[in-house]
C-alpha positions as CSV (number, residue, x, y, z in Angstrom):
1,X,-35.0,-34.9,-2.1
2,X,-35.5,-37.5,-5.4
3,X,-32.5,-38.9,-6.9
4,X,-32.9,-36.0,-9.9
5,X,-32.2,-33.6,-7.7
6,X,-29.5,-35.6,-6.1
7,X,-27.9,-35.8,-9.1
8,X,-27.9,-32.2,-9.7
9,X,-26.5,-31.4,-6.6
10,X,-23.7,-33.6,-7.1
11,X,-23.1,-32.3,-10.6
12,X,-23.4,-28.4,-9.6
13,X,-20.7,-29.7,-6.6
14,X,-17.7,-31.0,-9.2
15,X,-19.0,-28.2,-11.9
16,X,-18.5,-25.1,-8.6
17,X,-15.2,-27.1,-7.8
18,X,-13.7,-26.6,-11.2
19,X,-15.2,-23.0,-12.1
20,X,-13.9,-21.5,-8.7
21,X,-9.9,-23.6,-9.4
22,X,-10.3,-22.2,-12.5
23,X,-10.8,-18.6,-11.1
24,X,-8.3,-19.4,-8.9
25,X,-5.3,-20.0,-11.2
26,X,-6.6,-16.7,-13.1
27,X,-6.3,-14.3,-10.0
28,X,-2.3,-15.4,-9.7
29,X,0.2,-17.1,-7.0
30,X,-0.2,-15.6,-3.6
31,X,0.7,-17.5,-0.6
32,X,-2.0,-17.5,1.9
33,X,-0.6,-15.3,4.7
34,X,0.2,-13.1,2.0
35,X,-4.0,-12.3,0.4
36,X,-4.4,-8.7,0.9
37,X,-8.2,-7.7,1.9
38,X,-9.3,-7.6,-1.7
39,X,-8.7,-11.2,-2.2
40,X,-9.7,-12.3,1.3
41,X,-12.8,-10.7,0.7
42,X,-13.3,-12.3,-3.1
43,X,-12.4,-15.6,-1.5
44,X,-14.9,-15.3,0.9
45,X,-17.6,-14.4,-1.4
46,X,-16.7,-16.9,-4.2
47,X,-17.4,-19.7,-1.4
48,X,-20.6,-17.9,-0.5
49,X,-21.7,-18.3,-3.4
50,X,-20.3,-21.7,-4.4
51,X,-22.5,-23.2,-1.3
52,X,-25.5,-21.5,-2.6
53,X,-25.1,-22.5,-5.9
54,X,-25.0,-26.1,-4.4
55,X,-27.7,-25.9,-2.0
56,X,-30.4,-24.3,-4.6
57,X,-30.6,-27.1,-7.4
58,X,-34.0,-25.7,-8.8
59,X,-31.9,-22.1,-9.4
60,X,-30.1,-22.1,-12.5
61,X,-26.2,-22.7,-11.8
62,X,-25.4,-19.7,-14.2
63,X,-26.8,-17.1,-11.8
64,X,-24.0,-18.8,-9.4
65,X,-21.2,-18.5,-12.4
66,X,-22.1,-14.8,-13.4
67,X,-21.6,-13.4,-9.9
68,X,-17.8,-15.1,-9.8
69,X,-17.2,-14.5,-12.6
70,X,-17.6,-10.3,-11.5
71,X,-15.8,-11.3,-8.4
72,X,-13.1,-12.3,-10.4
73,X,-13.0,-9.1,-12.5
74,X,-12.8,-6.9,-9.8
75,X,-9.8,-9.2,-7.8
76,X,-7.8,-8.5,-11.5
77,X,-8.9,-4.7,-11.6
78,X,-8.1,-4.1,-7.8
79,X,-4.8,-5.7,-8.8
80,X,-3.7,-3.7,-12.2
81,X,-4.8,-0.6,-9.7
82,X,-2.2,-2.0,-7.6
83,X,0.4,-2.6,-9.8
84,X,-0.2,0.8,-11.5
85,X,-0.9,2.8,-7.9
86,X,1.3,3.1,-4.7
87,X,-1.5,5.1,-3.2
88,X,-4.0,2.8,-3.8
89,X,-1.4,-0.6,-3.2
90,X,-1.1,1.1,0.9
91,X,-4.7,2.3,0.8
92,X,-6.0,-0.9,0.0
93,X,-3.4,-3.3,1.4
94,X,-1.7,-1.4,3.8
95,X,2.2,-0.5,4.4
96,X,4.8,-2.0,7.1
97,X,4.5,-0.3,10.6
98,X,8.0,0.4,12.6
99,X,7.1,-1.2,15.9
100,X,10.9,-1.8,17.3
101,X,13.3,0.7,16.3
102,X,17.4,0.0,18.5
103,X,15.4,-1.6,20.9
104,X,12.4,0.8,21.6
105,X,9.1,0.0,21.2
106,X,6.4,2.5,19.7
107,X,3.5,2.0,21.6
108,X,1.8,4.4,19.6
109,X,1.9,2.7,16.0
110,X,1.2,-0.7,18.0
111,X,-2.3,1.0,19.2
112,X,-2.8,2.6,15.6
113,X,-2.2,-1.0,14.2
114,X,-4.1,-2.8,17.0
115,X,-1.1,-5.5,17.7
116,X,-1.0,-5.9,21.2
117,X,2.3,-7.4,23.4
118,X,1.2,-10.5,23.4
119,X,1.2,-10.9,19.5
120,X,4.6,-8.9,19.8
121,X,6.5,-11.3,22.2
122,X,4.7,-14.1,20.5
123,X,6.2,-13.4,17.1
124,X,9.9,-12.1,19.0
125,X,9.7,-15.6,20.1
126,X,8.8,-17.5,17.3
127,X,11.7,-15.7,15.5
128,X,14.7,-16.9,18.2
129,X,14.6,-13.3,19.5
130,X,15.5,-13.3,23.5
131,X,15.1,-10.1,24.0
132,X,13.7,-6.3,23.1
133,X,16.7,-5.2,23.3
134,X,18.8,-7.2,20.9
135,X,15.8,-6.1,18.0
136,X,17.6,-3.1,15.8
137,X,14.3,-2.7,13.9
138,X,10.5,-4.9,13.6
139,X,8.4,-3.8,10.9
140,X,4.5,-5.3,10.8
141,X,4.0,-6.4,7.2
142,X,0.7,-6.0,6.0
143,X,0.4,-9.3,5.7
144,X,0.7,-9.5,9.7
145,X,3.9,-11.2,9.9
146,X,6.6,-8.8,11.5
147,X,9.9,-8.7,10.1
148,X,12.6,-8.2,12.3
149,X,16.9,-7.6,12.1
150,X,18.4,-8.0,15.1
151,X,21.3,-6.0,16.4
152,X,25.1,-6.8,15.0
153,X,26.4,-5.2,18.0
154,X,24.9,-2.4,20.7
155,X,25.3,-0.1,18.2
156,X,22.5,1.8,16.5
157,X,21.9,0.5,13.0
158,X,20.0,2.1,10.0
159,X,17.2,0.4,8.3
160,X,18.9,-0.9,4.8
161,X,18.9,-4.6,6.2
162,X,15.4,-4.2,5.2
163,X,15.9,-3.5,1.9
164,X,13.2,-0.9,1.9
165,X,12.4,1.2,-0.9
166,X,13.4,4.5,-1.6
167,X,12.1,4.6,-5.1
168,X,9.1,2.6,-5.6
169,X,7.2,3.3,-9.6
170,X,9.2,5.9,-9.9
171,X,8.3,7.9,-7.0
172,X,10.6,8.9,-4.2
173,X,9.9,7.2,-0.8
174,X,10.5,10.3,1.5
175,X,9.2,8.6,4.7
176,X,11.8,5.8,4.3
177,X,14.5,8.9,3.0
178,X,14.3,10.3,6.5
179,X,14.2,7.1,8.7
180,X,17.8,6.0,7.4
181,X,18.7,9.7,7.8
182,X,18.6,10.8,4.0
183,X,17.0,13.3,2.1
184,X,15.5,13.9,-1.4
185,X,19.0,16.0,-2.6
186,X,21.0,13.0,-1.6
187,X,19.4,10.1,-3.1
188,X,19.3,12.6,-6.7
189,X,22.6,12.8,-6.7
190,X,23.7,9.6,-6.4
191,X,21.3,8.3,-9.2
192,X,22.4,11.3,-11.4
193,X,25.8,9.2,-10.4
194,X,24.8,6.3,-12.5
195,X,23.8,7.6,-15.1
196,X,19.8,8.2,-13.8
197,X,18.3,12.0,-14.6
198,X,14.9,11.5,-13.1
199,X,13.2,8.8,-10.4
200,X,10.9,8.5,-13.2
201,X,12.8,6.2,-15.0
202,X,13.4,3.6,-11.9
203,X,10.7,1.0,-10.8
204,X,12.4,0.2,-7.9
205,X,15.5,1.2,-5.5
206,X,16.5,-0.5,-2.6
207,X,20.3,-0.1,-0.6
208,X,21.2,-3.2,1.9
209,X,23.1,-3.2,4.9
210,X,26.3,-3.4,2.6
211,X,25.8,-0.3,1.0
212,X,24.9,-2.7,-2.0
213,X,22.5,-0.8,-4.5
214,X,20.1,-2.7,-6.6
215,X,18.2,-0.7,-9.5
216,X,15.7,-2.0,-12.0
217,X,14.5,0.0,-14.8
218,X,11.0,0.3,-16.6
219,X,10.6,-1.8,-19.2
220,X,14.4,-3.2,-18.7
221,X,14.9,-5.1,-21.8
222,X,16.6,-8.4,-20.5
């Protein structure tokens, strides 16, 4: 290697540095337990290609800077999709898996999810939890970390503590309806009750343990 080509290399190293921070800021704030596959998948790439931009001084450095920068308009397409879409937001990133529900464990969604005990305990652990039993409900994020509520008594509990949706853009969450024992009629009603015609018009409804209901609107003018 002469020293030209030294000096290229180290110029092509500060000039991939700053393209990829730049693409960086661009794609948004995520934390990084919290990249869904999409971005995973960019990051990965974007290095790829950052070494090889580094390690190939005699290739021009643009055919390095045209292939992020298509990376990076696919990571903000696959993201208005996601915004816009629910089906493709769980298609591409997944949804949260009930693994403990009052203390019973579904073996079933732990095999369709491939989380074995191990990661189970390891996580009941990490979270103060002593036992199985004192878990009301775990959900697996898609993220990987599981969320759990733990029992106020030996009572049964509902799953509100987890503020989980039942409107998300506009559309009625059925599945999480029926696993707080609710049903489409129910949840019309008591919109119609303040002053709501049509899910439509909601982006997002969640109920907490308290019975507390949080609305926001499209568009709310603040």
């Amino acid at each position: 290697m002469n020293l030209e080509e030294t000096w290229i290399i180290i110029w092509r190293t500060f000039a991939t540095y700053f393209v990829i921070l730049v693409i960086f800021r661009v794609m948004g704030k995520r934390e990084i337990g919290e990249l869904s596959i999409l971005d995973l998948v960019v990051f990965i790439m974007l290095a790829e290609i950052g070494v090889f931009s580094i390690e190939e001084p005699k290739d021009e450095f643009i055919h390095a800077v045209i292939p992020m920068l298509v990376l990076l308009l696919i990571q903000r397409l696959s993201a208005w999709f996601s915004l816009k879409s629910q089906w493709f937001r769980e298609k591409v990133d997944g949804k949260a898996s009930v693994i403990i529900q009052n203390g019973k464990i579904d073996e079933n969604e732990m095999r369709k999810q491939r989380y074995n005990f191990n990661d189970l305990l390891q996580q009941l652990r990490e979270n103060g939890t002593s036992s199985v039993d004192e878990v009301a409900f775990a959900l697996l994020e898609p993220s990987g970390k599981l969320s759990i509520i733990e029992k106020q008594d030996n009572s049964s509990q509902d799953m509100n503590g987890f503020l989980m949706p039942f409107i998300t853009d506009g559309k009625i969450q059925e599945e999480n309806l029926k696993r707080n024992g609710k049903d489409e009629k129910w949840l019309l009603t008591e919109i119609r009750k303040r002053g709501y015609e049509h899910p439509e018009q909601i982006s997002l409804l969640t109920i907490d343990h308290k019975n507390k209901w949080y609305i926001d609107e499209y568009d709310e003018k603040q």
